[in-house]
Structures are given as C-alpha cells and as structure tokens.
N, C-alpha and C positions, 0 to 999 in steps of 0.2 A: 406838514412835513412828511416824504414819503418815508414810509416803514421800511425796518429790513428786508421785510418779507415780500414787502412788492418789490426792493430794490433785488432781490435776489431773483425773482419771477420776472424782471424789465432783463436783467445779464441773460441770463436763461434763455428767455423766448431771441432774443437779438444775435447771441453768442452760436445757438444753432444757425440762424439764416444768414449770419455773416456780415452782418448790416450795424450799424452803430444807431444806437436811439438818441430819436429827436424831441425834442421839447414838446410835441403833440403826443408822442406816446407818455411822457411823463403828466403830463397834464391827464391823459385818460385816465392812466392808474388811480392817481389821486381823487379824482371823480367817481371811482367802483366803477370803473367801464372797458368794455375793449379798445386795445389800439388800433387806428384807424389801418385798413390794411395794404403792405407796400411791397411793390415789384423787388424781386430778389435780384441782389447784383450781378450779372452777370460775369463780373470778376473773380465773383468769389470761389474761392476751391473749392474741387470736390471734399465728400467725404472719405473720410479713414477708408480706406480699403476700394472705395468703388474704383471698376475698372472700366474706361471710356470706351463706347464699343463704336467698331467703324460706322461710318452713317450707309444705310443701305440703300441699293443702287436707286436711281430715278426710276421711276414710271411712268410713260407718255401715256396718257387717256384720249382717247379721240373725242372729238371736237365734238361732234355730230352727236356724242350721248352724253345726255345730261347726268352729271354724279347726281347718285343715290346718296340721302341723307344718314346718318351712320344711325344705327338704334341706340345708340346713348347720346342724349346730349349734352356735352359741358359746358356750366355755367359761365361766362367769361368772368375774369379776374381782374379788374380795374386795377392799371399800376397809380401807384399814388409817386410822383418825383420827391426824389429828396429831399433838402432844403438846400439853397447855396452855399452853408456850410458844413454839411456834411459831405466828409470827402471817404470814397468809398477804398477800401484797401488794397495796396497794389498787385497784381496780378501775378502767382506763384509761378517761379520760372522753373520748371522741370525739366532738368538734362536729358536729351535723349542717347541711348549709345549709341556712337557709330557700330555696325558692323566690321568685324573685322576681315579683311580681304581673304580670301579661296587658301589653304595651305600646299595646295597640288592644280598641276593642270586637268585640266577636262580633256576625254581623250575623245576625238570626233569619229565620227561614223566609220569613216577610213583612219584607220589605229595611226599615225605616226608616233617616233620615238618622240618621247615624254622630256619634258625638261627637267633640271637639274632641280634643288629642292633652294626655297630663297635663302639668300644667307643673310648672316644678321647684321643690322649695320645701325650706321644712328639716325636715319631716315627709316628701317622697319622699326625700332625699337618700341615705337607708338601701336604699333598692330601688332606686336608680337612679345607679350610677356614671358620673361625670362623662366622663369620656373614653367609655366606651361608647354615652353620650348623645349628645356631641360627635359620634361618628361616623354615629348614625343619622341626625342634622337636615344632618350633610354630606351625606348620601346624598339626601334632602328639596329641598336646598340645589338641587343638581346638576340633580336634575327642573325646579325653578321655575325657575332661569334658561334651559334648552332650552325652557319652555311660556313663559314669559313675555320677554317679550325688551323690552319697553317698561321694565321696571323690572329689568333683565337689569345694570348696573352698579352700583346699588344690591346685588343678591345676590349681586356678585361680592366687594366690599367684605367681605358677612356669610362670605361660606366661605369668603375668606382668615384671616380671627381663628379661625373655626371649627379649618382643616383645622392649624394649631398645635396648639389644644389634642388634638387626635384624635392627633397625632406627638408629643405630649410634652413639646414644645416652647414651652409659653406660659409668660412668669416673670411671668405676674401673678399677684398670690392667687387662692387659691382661691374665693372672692365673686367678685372681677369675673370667674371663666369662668364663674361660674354665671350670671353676669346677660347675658357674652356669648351662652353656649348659649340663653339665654330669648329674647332681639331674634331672634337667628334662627331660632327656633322660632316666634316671631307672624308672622314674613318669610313664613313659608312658609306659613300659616294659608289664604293664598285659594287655593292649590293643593290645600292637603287640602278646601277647600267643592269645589273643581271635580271632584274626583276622586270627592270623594261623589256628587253629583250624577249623575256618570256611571256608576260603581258604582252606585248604584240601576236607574238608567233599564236598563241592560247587565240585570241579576239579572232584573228582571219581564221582558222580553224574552224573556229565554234560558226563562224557567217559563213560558211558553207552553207547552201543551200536545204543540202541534207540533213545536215545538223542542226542548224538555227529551227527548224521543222518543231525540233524537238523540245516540251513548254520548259524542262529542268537545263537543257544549255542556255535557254531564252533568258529563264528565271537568273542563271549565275551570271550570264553574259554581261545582264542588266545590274546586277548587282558588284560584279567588278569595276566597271565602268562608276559608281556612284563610291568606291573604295577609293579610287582612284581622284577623282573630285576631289572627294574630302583629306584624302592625302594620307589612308591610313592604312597604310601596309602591313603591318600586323597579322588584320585579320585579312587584308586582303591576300598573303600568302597562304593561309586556308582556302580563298574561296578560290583561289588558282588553281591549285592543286585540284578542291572539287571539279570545277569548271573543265580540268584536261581530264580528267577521268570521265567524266559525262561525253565529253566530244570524245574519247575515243571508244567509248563505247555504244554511243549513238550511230556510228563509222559501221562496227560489227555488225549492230544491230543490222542496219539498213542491208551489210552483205548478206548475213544469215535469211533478211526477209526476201529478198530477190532469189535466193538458193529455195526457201521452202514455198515460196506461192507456186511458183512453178511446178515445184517435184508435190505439193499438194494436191495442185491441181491434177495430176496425172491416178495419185494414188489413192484419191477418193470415188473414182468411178464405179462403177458399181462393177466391173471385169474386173477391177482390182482387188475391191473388196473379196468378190468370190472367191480369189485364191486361197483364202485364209480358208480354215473349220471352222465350225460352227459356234463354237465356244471364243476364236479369237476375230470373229465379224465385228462384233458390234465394242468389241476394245479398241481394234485398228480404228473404226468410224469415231469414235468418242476422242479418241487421238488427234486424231485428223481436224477435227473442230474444235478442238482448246488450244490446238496451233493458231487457226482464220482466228480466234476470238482475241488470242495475247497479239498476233500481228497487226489486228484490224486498233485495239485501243494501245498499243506501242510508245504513242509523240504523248500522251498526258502522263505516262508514270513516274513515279520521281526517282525510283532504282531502277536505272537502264543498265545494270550488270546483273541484275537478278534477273529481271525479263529476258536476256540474254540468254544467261543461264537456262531458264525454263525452256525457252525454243529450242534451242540448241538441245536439249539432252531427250527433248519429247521427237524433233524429228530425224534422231537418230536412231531412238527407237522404232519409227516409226518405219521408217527406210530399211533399218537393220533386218525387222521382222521380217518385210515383203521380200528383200534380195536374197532374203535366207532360205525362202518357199519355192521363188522363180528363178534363181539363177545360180545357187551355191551348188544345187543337189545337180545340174544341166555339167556343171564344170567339173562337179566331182566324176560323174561319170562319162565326160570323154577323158578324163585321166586313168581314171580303172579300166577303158577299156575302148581305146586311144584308135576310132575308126571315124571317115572323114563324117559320117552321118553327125557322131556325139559334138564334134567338132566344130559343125554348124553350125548345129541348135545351139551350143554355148553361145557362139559368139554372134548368132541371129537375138537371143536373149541379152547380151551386155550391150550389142547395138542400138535396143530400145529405151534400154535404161539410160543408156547415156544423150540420146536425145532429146528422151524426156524428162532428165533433169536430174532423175531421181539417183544415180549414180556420177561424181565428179572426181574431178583431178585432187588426187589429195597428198601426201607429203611423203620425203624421201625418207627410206628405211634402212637402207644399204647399197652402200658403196665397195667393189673390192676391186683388186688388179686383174685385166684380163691380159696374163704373158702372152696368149697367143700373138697377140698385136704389138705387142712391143713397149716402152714405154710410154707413161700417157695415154695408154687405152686402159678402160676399167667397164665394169658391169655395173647397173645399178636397177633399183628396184623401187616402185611408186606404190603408197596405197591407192587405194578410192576409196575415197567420201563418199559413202551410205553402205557400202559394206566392208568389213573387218578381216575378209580372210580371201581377197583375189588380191593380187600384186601385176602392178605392171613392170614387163623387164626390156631391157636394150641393154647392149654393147655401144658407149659413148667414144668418144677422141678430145686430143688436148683443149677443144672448145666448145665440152659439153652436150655437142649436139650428138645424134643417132648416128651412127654410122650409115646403117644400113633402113630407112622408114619400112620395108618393107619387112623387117627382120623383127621389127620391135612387135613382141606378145605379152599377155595375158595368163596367168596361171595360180596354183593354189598356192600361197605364202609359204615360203619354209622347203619347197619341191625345186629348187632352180640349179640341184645338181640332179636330180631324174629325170632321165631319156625319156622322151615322146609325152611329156606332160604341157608343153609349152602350146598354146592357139593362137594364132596370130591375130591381130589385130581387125575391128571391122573398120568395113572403108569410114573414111571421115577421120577417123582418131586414131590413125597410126603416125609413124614419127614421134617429135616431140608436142604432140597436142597435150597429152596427159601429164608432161614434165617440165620441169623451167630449166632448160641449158645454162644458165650462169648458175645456179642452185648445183646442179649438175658436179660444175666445172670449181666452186669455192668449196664443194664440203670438204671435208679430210677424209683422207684413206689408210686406213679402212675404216671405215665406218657400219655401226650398227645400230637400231634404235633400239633393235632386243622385243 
C-alpha cells in the first residue's frame, strides 16, 4: 500500500511539472525507486509570475561553414509518452488586451488643422472608459476656464458634474454621465480650435530653416508633435508656449549673429585693436572672442534667451567701447568747431563704420511738428546701433519718407536745436537707409523715448 508520504512526494513531483501520474510512477514509488522519466506537456502553463519573452530574431549561417560544437554538451532527455489514458490538462486561455485606438491625430510633417476630439457614442464606448474620459475633458475643462474667462462660469458648472464622475462619485446612470461627459466635451471645443490654430502657426515657425537648426526648437518641436498624438493638451499648452519662446528667440538670435560676425570681424584686427590703450587691448580682444565662442556653440544651448542676452550686451560693449575712441570724439569736435575739415573726418569715420557693420540703423527717438511745412510735416530722430550718443535727423512728409535725401544728417543726440552742428550724411546712407518710413509715418506726435 503506498504511504502518505510517498503519496505526498508522487502530488508534489507531478503537481510542479503539470502532468498527472501514471500507474508506472506509482509502481516505482512502491518499489524505493525513481519515476521513470517523462516529457513535460507542452500544454502546461507557465509558472506564477514568469513572463514569456519574444523569441529572438533568426540567424542564417552560411552553408559553406561548418557550426562549431557548443563547449557544453547537453545530455538528451528521452521523452517517455503518456499512456492512452492520461489525458493532459487543457491549455490556459489568456486574454490579451486590445490596445486602445490613438486619443488625438498625428500631426504630419506639413502641420494641417487637427481634428475634432472623438465623441462618445455606443460604438466608442468599448475603447473609451468612462471615467478615464471624465478625467481627460477635466483636464480640458481646467485649461478653458484659465483661457476663457468670459464664459469661465459656464465651465465651472461643466467640471463640477465632471470632476464626480472622475472620483466615482456620480449616482446617475451610466447614459446621463455619458451625455454629461459629451456637453463638456463640445464646452471645450473652441479651446481645442484655439490651440490648433496656434499649434500650427508655432510648428511652421519652428521648421524654418533657421530655427529648426536649433537642438532646443528641434527637441520641443518633436516633443509637441508626440502631445499631440497622445492627445494631451495639458501639458502640451506648456510645451507651446516653451516651443514659441525658443523660436522667437532663435529668430533674434540668428539676427544678433549676422549683425556681430561681421562687425566682429572688422573690430578684431589688429588696426582695430590698436586704437584702444594699453590697459583696454587685451579686454576689447578677450571680448571679441567669447563673442566667436557663444556664436560658434549657439544651435546646442537649451537657453536661447540667455545666450541672446549674453551676445547682445557683450557686443555692445564691444562696439560702444571702439565708436567711443574713433568716432564720438571726430563728431564732437566738428561740433565745437564746426569747419568743413572736422566735418569730413566725422563723417569719412561714420562712413566706415557703417560699412563695416559695426555701426546700424537703430530705432526712432523723436518725433515733433515741423510748422515750417505745414501740416503733416514733422522732424524725426534715429539712433545707431553700436553707439549711444550720434542721432540721425531728417524733415519727413505725410508718408514718412525724407523730404529732402540730401538734407538728412548726423549729429550729437539732444543738439538738433543748435546751428551749425548738423553733418550731412555719407554717400550710401543718406535718405531713408538708416529709417523705416511707415515707422516714420505711424508713430505719434510728439513723441519722445527720453
């Protein structure tokens, strides 16, 4: 008669391999002997926890080389068959989930406007659980009352039914949360138009040539597009925002860079350098090259307004310094002492600066009436970009432009009621080169920047 304890050690060894024991294992036991040994079912489940790992790809071996024996060899395992009446256990059917379909479109290479969000109906209601839904048009919700504040009580109304059903908490049927989910879902309908709108407009921006250059528009660009997919506005109203800040400061950047390579190039030569003392040589040169260093690594930084910032205020120092050596002191004295020699030299000095880059058109500072002319004629006054204290001046007409191109000069900022201070312009950049006529023609009068 077999014992408990082998009857317990026959469950045991069978109960791990999944296999039912046959009248030869029990005969062994009985005998002191091992069970003769038998192929494991290949029906049988896995165990508790293991997880099936994909099978890895093929490998074709050429014909022509004979496989190398492995250094281990494995014993073979003789299968022993079953008997005819041991019938092996049925094979466990494991559900797999479907995936649920995309909750937004994918927006293609070339942005088109975006579609509408799905609504709910009794053909979604299999891909789209109700509370998970609830909670996304909450999140929806939450944006359109911060954006819209005019119909901001209205959407308050909608996400307090909402944020129930998301906590569990609504005892109505299931039909009316689905119809609640739906009203809040069209609520929020002209926030998704606005955000498309601006998702597009943001995408062609950023794939500007120029911009796209750049790894942090790259990085958002890529990562809007993948908000967008997923359908999750939320955060992708953050990455928006980031993403237009990046392109428009990747825009400046690029203007700043074409403004300083050039006027770089002019004011690192070593005639340039000379001008300076000896104490402010080797500042101007140290200057001059942590400009080439921030322009040269520009497209990998991830703050392209600080970078910005940094260029921008070094080569303006940088400019400021040199126009302050070669051209301030030129202009101050054919003002003190206003004979055609001083006159020249000034404006044989502003002629190279402004060729050479290192001097530009910079922004309007004053506007006032000029009665002589009549109505609709006024005076106005332009800086330059890269020094602080020359102004360009002309007498304009009711569209902006110069009256007279030949008339329009150059002079020290703050002097444009003092006789015989004015230099005329050098060739090339008289008229309105150095001013924008509609600028001109829309500011208000009078006007002053102070």
């Amino acid at each position: 008669m077999l014992s408990p304890a082998a009857g317990r050690t026959l469950m045991r060894t069978h109960s791990a391999a999944g296999d039912l024991a046959t009248v030869d294992d029990v005969v062994a036991l009985l005998e002191d002997r091992d069970p003769p040994p038998r192929a494991r079912s290949l029906s049988a489940p896995p165990a508790l926890g293991a997880v099936p790992l994909p099978p890895p790809l093929p490998v074709e071996e050429p014909h022509d080389a004979p496989s190398e024996p492995s250094a281990v060899e494995e014993e073979p395992v003789e299968a022993v068959p079953s008997p005819p009446d041991a019938v092996p256990p049925a094979p466990v059917d494991v559900a797999v989930p479907t995936p649920s379909p995309p909750r937004g479109p994918r927006i293609p290479k070339n942005p088109q406007p975006l579609p509408t969000h799905p609504t709910i109906g009794a053909d979604k209601q299999e891909a789209f659980d109700v509370q998970a839904h609830a909670q996304f048009v909450r999140d929806e919700l939450e944006l359109a009352i911060e954006a819209d504040g005019a119909n901001a009580q209205v959407l308050s109304g909608r996400l307090s039914e909402v944020q129930l059903i998301v906590k569990g908490m609504s005892t109505d049927p299931l039909g009316v949360q689905r119809a609640k989910i739906a009203a809040a879902d069209v609520a929020c309908q002209p926030l998704r138009d606005a955000l498309q709108n601006r998702l597009k407009t943001a995408l062609e921006e950023a794939m500007k040539p120029g911009n796209i250059a750049y790894a942090r528009v790259r990085a958002l660009e890529t990562k809007a597009r993948s908000l967008v997919a997923r359908y999750e506005w939320p955060t992708l109203v953050t990455t928006l925002a980031g993403l237009e800040s990046a392109t428009t400061a990747a825009e400046k950047l690029e203007t700043v860079a074409a403004k300083a390579t050039k006027s770089v190039a002019y004011l690192k030569k070593d005639a340039q350098i000379n001008a300076f003392p000896p104490f402010g040589k080797h500042d101007q040169r140290e200057r001059l090259t942590q400009i080439e260093t921030w322009l040269a690594g520009r497209h990998t930084v991830t703050n392209l307004s600080q970078r910005l910032k940094d260029v921008s205020e070094a080569l303006k120092k940088a400019e400021g310094d040199y126009t302050d050596i070669v051209l301030r002191p030129k202009v101050e004295d054919a003002v003190s002492g206003p004979t055609s020699v001083n006159k020249t030299t000034a404006r044989s000095a502003l002629k190279t600066l402004l060729d050479e880059g290192v001097v530009r058109k910079g922004t309007i500072v004053e506007k006032y009436r000029d009665t002589s002319k009549g109505a609709g004629f006024y005076g106005v006054e332009w800086t330059l970009e890269g020094t602080d204290r020359i102004v360009v001046h002309a007498h304009i007409g009711p569209d902006g432009k110069a009256n007279d191109a030949e008339a329009t000069h150059f002079k020290l900022r703050g002097s444009k009621l003092l006789g015989g201070t004015s230099i005329g312009m050098p060739a090339g950049w008289k008229g309105d080169t150095l001013m924008d006529p509609e600028t001109n023609r829309t500011t208000p009068c009078p006007f002053s920047a102070a």
